[in-house]
C-alpha positions as CSV (number, residue, x, y, z in Angstrom):
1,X,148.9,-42.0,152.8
2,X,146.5,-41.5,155.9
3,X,144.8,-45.2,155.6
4,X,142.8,-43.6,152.6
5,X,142.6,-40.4,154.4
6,X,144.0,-36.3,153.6
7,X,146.9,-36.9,155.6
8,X,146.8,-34.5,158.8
9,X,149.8,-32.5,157.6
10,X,147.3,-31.4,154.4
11,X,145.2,-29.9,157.1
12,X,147.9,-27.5,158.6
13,X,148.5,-24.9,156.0
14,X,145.4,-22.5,154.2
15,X,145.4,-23.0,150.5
16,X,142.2,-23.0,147.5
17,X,142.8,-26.4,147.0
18,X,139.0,-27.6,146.4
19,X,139.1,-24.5,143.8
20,X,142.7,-26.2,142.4
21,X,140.7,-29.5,141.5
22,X,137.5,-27.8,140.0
23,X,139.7,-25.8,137.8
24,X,141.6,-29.0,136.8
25,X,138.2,-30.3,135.9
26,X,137.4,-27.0,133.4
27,X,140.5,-28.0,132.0
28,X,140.3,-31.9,131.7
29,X,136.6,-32.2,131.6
30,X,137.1,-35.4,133.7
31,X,134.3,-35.1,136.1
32,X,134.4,-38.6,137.5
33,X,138.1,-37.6,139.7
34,X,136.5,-34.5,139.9
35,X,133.3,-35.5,141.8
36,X,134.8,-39.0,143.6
37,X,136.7,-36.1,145.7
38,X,133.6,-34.0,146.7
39,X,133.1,-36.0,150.5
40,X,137.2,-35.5,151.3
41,X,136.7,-31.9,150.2
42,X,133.6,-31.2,152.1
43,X,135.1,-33.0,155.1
44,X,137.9,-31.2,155.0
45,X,136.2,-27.7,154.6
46,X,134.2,-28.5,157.6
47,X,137.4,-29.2,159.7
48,X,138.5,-25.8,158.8
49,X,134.9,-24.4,160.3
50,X,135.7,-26.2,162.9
51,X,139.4,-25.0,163.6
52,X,139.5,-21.6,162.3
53,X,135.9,-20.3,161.9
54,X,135.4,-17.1,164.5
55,X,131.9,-16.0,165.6
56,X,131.6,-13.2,163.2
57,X,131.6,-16.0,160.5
58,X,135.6,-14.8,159.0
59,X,138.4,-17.2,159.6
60,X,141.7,-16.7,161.3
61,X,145.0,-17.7,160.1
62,X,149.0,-17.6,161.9
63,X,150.8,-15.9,158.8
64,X,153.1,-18.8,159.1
65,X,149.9,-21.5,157.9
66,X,149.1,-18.9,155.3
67,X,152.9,-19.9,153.9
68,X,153.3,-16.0,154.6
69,X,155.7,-15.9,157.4
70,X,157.4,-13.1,159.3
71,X,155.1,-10.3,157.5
72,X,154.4,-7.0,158.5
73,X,150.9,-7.6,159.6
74,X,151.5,-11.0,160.9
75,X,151.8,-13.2,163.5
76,X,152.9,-16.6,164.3
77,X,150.8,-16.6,167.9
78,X,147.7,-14.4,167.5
79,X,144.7,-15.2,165.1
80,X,144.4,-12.6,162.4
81,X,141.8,-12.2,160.0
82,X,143.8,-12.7,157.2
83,X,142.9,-12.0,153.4
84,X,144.2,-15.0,152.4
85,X,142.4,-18.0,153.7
86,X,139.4,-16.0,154.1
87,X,139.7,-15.8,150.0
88,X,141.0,-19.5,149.9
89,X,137.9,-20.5,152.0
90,X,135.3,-18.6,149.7
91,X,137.1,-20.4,147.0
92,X,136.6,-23.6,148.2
93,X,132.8,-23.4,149.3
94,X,132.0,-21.9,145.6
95,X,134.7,-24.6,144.3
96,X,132.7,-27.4,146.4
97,X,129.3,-26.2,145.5
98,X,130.0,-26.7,142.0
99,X,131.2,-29.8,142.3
100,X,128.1,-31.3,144.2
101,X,126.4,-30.1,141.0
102,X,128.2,-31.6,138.9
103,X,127.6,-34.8,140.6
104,X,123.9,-34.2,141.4
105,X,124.2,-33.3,144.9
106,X,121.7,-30.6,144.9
107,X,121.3,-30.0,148.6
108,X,125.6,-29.7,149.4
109,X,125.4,-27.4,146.4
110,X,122.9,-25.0,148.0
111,X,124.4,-25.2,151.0
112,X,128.2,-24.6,150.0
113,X,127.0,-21.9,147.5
114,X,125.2,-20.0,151.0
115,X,128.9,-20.6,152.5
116,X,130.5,-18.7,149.8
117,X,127.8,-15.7,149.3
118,X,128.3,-15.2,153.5
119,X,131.8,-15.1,152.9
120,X,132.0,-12.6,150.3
121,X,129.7,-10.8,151.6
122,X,131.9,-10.3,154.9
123,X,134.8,-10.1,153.6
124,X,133.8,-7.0,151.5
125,X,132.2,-5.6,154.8
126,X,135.2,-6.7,157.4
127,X,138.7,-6.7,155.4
128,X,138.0,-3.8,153.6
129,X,140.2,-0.9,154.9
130,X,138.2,2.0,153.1
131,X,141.0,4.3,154.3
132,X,143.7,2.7,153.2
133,X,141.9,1.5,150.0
134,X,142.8,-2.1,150.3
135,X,142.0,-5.4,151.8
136,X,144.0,-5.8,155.1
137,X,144.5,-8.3,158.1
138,X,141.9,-7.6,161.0
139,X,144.3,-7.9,164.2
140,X,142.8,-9.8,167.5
141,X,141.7,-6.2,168.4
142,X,139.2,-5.3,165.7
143,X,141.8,-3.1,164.4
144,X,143.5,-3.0,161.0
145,X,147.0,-4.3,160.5
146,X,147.7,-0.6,158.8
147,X,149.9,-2.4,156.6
148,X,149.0,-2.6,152.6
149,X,150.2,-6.0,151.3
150,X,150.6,-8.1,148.0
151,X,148.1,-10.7,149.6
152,X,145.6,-8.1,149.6
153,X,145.0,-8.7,145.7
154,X,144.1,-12.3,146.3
155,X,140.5,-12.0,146.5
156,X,140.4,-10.8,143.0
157,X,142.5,-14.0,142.5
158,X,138.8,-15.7,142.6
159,X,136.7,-12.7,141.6
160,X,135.3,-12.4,145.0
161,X,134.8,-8.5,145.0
162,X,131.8,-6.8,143.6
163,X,132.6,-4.5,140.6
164,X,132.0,-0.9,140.5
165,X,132.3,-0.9,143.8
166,X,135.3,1.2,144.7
167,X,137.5,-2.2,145.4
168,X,139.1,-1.7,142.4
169,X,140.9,1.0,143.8
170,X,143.5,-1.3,145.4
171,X,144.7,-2.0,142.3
172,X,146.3,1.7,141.9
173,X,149.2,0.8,143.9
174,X,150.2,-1.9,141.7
175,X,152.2,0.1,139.1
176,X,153.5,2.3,141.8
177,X,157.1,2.5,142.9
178,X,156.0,3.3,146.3
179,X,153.4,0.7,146.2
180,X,154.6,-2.9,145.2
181,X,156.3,-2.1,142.0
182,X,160.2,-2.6,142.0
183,X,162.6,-3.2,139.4
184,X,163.1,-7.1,140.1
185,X,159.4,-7.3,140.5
186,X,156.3,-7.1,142.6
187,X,156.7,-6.9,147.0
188,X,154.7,-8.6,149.2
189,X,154.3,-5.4,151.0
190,X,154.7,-1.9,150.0
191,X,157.4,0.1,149.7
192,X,156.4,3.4,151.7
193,X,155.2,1.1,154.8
194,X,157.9,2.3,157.2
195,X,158.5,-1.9,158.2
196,X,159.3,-3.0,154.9
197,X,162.0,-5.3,154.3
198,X,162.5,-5.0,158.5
199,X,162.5,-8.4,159.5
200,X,165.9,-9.6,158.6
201,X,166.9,-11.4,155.9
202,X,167.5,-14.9,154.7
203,X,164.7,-16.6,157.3
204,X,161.4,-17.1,155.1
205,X,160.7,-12.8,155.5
206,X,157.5,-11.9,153.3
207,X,157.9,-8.2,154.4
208,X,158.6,-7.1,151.3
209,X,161.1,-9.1,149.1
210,X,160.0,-10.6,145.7
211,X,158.4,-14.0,146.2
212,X,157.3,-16.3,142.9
213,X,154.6,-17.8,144.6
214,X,152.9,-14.1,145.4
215,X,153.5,-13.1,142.1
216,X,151.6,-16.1,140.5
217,X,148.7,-15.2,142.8
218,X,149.2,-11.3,141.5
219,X,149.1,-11.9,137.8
220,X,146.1,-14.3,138.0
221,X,144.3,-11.7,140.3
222,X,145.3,-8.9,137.4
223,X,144.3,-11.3,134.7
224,X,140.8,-11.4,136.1
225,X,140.3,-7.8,136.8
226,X,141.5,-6.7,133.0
227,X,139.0,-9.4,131.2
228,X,135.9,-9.0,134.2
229,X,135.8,-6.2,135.6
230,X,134.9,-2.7,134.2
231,X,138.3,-0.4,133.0
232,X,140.5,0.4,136.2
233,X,143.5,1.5,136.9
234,X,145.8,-0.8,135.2
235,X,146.2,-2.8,131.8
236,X,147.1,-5.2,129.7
237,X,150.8,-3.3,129.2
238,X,151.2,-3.6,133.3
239,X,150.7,-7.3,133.2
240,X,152.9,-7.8,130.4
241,X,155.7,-5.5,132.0
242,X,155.2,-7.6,135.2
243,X,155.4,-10.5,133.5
244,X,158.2,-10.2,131.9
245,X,159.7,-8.7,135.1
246,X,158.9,-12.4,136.4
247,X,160.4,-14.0,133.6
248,X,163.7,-12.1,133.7
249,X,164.0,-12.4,137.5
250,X,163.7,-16.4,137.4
251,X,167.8,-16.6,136.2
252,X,170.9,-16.6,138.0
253,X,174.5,-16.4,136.4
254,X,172.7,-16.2,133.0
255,X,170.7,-19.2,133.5
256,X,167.1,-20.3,134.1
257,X,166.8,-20.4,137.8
258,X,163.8,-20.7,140.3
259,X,164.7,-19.5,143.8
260,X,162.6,-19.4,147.1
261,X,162.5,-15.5,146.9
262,X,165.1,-12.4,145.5
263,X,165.6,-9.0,146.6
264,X,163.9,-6.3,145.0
265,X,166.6,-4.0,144.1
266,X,169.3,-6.8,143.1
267,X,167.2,-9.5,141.7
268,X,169.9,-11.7,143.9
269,X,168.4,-14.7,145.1
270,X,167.7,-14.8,148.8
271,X,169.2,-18.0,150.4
272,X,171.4,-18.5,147.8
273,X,171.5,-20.9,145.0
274,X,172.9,-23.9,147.0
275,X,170.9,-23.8,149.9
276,X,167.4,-24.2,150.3
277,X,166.5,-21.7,147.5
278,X,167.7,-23.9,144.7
279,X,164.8,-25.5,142.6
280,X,162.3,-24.0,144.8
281,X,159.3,-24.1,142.3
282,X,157.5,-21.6,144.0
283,X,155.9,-20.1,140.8
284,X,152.5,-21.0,138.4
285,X,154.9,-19.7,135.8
286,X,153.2,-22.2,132.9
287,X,149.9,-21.2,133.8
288,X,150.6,-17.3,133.7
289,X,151.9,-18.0,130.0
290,X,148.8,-20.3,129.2
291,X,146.0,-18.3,130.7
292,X,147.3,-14.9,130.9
293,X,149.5,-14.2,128.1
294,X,148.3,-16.3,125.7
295,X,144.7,-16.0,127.0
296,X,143.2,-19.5,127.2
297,X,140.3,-19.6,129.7
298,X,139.3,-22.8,131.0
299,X,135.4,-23.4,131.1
300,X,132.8,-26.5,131.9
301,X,131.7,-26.5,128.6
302,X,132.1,-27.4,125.1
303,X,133.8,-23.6,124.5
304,X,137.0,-22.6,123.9
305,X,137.7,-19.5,124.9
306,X,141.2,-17.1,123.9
307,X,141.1,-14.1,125.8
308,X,145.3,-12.4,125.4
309,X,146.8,-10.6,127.5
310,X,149.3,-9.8,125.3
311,X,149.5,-5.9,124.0
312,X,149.3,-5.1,120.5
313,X,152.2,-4.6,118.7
314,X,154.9,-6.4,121.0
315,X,155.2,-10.3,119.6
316,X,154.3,-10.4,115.8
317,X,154.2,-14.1,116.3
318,X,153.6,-17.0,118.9
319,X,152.2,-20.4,118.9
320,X,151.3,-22.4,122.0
321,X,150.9,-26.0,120.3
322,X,149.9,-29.6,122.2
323,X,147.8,-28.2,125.0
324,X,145.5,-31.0,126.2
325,X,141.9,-29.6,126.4
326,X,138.5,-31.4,127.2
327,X,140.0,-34.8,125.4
328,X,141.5,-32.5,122.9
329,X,144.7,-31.1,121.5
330,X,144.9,-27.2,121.1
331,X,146.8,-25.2,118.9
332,X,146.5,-21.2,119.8
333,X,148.5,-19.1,117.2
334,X,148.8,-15.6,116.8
335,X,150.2,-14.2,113.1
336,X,150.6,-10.5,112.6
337,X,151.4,-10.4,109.0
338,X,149.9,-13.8,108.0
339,X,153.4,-14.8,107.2
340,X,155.0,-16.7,109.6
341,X,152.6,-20.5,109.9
342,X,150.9,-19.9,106.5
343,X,147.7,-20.3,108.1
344,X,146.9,-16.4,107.4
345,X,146.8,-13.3,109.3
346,X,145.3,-13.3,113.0
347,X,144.7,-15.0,115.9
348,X,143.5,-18.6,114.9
349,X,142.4,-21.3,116.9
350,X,143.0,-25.0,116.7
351,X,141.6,-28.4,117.9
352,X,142.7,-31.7,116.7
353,X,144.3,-29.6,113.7
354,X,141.1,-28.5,112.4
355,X,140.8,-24.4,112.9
356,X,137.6,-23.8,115.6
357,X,138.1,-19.9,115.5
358,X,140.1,-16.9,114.0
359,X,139.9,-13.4,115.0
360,X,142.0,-10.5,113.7
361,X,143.3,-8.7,116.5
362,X,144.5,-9.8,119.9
363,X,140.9,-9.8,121.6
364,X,138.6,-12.8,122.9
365,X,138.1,-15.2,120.5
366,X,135.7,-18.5,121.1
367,X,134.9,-21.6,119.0
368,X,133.3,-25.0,119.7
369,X,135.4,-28.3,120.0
370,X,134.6,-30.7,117.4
């Protein structure tokens, strides 16, 4: 729209969205819209340096560009070292670096790949609150925010901290009541923090209400630390509970419903469902079912890989059918008995109608495409 250009307004708000377009490409395998965007997604990444980039090599972020407004450790004036785009940015410069690969680019690669390694390597060293156990927001002054919140799971949302560690400690407070667990769902800040839910109500508040969008991020983070990183504090059981957590809160009067965000306690929608809440798609919903539940992992290759996240012993049965994969159509069904699709017992794996890959218990499964 901007005479060929990102259109400034793209610019404005943090988000992975070099990462979003590589990981379309593990799913499509279409590297030729993949790699046509590698100069606008370099450019842009450089703009960011340019904007947001401190000295001490992390970037800064108003809560309200993060789409995180009116949070406990936020600000809408001073520039924070913020989890988020710091995450998002590490993202990008590993997302942009495989890119210029794919397209032959060797010297962008190795220098987008240096971006990333810096980046991770700070952010372990800088946003790491090793008293509080949790990645935090660095205030203007050096000092933490003091504030745990759901944004501090996102690096693990891109597998940016080292395992073994200690990071994984964070994840302790996930299944916590006084942490971020509440009965319509995860908060975006935790419950003990004397600010929580402080801010008012009904004006964009991320201080500790239910919001889709931080959920999405949550689960995918979860997802990744259950299949790649060594055995922590949580499993398989408290993604499923979450999940379903998420599925039951997206209703209203009985209905399907996707709101902006809900209370906690009520599951009521915040906003209401005629104003500005209603159809708010704030929510990677399909893509928690896909690649989390069901377990389908996206790669560059000619691999198909089912990883479920999906406890034994809940669902006897489920099929995901028509999932366009690598040119391909994917069938991912799981059979208890062997009874239910007369394909046998298991979890079986198809592409194009020919079976790739079968496995008796819920666990990661791979096969080649045809």
């Amino acid at each position: 729209g901007n005479h060929g250009s990102p259109p400034p307004h793209f610019h404005k708000f943090s988000s992975w969205f070099a990462a979003a377009v590589y990981d379309r490409y593990l799913a499509t395998g279409d590297k030729k819209s993949t790699t046509n965007l590698l100069g606008d997604l370099a450019a842009d990444y450089k703009l960011w340096e340019l904007e947001r980039q401190t000295t001490n090599g992390l970037f800064w972020q108003y809560d309200v560009r993060d789409g995180m407004e009116e949070s406990i450790s936020g600000s809408r004036t001073n520039k924070n070292l913020r989890p988020t785009i710091n995450s998002y940015m590490f993202a990008n410069a590993q997302a942009i670096a495989a890119i210029a690969r794919l397209g032959g680019n060797r010297q962008m690669a190795q220098a987008f790949a240096a971006k990333a390694a810096r980046l991770k390597k700070l952010i372990q060293e800088k946003l790491w609150n090793a008293d509080a156990n949790f990645f935090e927001v660095r205030r203007v002054d050096g000092t933490f925010s003091g504030a745990r919140e759901e944004h501090g799971f996102i690096p693990w949302m891109f597998e940016l901290p080292d395992a073994g560690k200690g990071f994984e400690a964070a994840w302790a407070q996930f299944a916590d009541p006084q942490g971020f667990r509440a009965p319509f769902g995860i908060t975006t800040a935790e419950r003990r923090h004397p600010q929580f839910r402080s801010h008012g109500v009904g004006t964009c508040e991320w201080d500790g209400a239910v919001w889709p969008f931080a959920t999405s991020q949550t689960l995918y983070a979860l997802a990744n630390v259950l299949r790649d990183y060594p055995p922590s504090l949580v499993s398989a059981g408290d993604y499923f509970a979450a999940f379903l957590t998420c599925v039951h809160s997206q209703h209203a009067d009985g209905k399907p419903h996707i709101g902006e965000y809900l209370d906690e306690i009520s599951g009521d929608w915040i906003n209401g469902k005629g104003g500005r809440s209603r159809y708010y798609n704030h929510s990677t919903f399909a893509d928690l079912l896909i690649t989390g539940v069901v377990g389908l992992r996206p790669r560059a290759d000619n691999t198909v890989e089912v990883c479920p996240l999906l406890p034994e012993g809940v669902w006897n049965w489920f099929c995901l059918d028509g999932v366009k994969y690598h040119g391909h159509i994917l069938t991912i069904s799981w059979d208890q008995a062997g009874t239910h699709y007369g394909r046998g017992q298991g979890l079986v794996v198809l592409a194009d109608g020919k079976e790739i890959a079968r496995g008796n218990k819920l666990s990661k499964l791979t096969g080649k495409l045809p």
